[in-house]
N, C-alpha and C positions, 0 to 999 in steps of 0.2 A: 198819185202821180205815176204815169208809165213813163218808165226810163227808156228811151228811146235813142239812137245814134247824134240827135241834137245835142240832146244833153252829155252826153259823156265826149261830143264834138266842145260842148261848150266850157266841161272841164281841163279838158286838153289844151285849150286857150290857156285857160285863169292858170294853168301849170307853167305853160312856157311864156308867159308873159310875166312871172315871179311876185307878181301879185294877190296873194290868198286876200281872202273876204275879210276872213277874220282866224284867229288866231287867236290858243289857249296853254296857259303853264300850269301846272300843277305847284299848289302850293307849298308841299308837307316833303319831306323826307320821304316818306313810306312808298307805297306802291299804290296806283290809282287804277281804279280801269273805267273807260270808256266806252258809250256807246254812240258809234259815228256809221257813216256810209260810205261802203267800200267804193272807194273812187275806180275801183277796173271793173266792177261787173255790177256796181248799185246795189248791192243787197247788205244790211246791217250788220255791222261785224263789232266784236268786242275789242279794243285796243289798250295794252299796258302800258301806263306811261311810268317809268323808275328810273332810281338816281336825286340825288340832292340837288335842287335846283337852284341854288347859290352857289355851288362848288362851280368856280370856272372852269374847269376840266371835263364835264360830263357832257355828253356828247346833245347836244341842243334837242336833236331828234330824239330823243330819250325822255324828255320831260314836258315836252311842247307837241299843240296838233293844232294843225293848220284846215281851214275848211274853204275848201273853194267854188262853191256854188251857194246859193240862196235855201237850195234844197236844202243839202246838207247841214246849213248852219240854223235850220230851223228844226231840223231832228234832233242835231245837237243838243241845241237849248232844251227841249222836250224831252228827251232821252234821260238828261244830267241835270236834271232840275235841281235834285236835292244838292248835288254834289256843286253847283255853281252858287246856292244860296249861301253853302256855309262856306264860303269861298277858298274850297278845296283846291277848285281847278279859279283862274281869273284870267281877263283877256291880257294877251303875251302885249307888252310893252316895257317901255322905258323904265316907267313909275312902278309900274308889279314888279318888277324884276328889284327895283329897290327894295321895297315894300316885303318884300318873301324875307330877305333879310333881318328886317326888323321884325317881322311874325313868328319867326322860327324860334323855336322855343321847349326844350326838353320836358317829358314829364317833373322831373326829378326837380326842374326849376320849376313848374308849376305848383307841384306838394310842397315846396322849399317855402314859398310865399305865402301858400295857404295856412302852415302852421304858425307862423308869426303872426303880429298886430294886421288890423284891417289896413294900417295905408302901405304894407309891402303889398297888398295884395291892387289897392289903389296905384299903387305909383306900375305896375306892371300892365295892370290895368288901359294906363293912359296912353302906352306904347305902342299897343295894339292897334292896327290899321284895318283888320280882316277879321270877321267871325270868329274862322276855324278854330286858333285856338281860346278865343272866349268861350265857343263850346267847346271844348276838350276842359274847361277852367271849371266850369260851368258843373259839368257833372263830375269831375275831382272833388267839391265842393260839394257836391250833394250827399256824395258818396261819404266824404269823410263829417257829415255833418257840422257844415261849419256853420255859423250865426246867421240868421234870417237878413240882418242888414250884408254882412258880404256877398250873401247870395243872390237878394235885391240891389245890391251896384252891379255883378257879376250880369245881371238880366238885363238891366238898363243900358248898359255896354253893349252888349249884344244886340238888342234893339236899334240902336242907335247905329249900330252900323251894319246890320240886315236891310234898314231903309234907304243909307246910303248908296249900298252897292243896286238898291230896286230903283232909286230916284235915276 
């Protein structure tokens, strides 16, 4: 696609009418980065999104990106394939913003359940709304060689909600 005065005429719009397309939060504590479309001149740029994203205090724009063309939020998705399946980054709303909360979850709590019986590792399990840290759980478990059945709940969870976020 040539980016032409249309188009950045027709982001200009979607800006001052406070309406983005769509919109994205980073899931994890850590630092994420992005690959989006520089909304002033169209050309790909890489963007950091950091800061806790449960912490009320961190400044919104810090954790969150907003896409306002069709263009862009189709780079987007292509761009951040992997990092949207393991639901790194998830669309900014109500429910994800709950949802991060209940995801969020320390290594040290994850080793913590993995040496105990298989139903600490179940019941933690069940709380889980997002991927991400089922895979973070995922290879904790591998790594520490833990039993074939925790490792086949640990996958089946995972499954189960890699289809979710694709349905």
């Amino acid at each position: 696609m040539t980016l032409n005065k249309s188009y950045f005429d027709s982001v200009r719009k979607a800006q001052a009418e406070g309406e983005p397309l769509a919109g994205y939060i980073k899931g994890i504590k850590g630092i994420v980065h992005v690959h989006t479309i520089d909304t002033f001149n169209g050309t790909p740029i890489v963007l950091t999104l950091k800061g806790d994203p449960t912490d009320p205090t961190v400044d919104i724009d810090d954790v969150t990106i907003f896409l306002w063309t069709q263009f862009e939020l189709d780079y987007f998705r292509k761009a951040n394939k992997v990092i949207l399946a393991e639901g790194i980054l998830a669309p900014y709303n109500k429910e994800t913003i709950e949802a991060i909360s209940v995801n969020e979850v320390s290594d040290e709590e994850l080793e913590a359940a993995l040496k105990k019986k298989f139903f600490a590792v179940k019941s933690l399990l069940d709380k889980f709304t997002s991927p991400a840290p089922v895979v973070r759980l995922l290879h904790m478990a591998e790594d520490m060689n833990r039993p074939v059945g925790t490792i086949s709940a640990i996958q089946k969870k995972l499954s189960t909600l890699q289809q979710i976020d694709e349905g």
